[in-house]
C-alpha positions in Angstrom: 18.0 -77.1 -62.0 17.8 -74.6 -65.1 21.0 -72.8 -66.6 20.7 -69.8 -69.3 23.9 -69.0 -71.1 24.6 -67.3 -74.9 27.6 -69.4 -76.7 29.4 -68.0 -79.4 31.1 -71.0 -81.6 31.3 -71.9 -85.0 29.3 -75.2 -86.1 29.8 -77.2 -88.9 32.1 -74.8 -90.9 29.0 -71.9 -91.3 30.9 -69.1 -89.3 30.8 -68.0 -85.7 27.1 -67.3 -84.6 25.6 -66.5 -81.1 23.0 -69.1 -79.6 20.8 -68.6 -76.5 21.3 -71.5 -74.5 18.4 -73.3 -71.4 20.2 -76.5 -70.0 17.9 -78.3 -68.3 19.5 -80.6 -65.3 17.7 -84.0 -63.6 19.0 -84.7 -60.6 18.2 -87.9 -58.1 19.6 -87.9 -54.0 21.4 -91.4 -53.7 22.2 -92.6 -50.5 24.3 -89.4 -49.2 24.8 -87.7 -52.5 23.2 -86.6 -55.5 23.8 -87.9 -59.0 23.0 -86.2 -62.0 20.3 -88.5 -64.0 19.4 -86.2 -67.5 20.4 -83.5 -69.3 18.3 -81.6 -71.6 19.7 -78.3 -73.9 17.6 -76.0 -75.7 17.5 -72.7 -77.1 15.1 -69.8 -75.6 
């Protein structure tokens, strides 16, 4: 599963700045339900 999102935060003390988000989700079905496994952020 792939999630886009913009986040506006300040980092580190360097002011409030707009990043393009992709979250990148692993998941594996486990007997009856599915567990997340990985989680993988980058910006597009």
């Amino acid at each position: 599963m792939t999630g886009y999102s913009e986040v506006n935060a300040a980092v580190f003390g360097g002011g409030r700045h707009t990043w393009r988000l992709q979250l990148k989700f692993y998941v594996k079905r486990n007997g009856g339900e599915w567990k997340l496994c990985k989680a993988i952020a980058s910006t597009w």
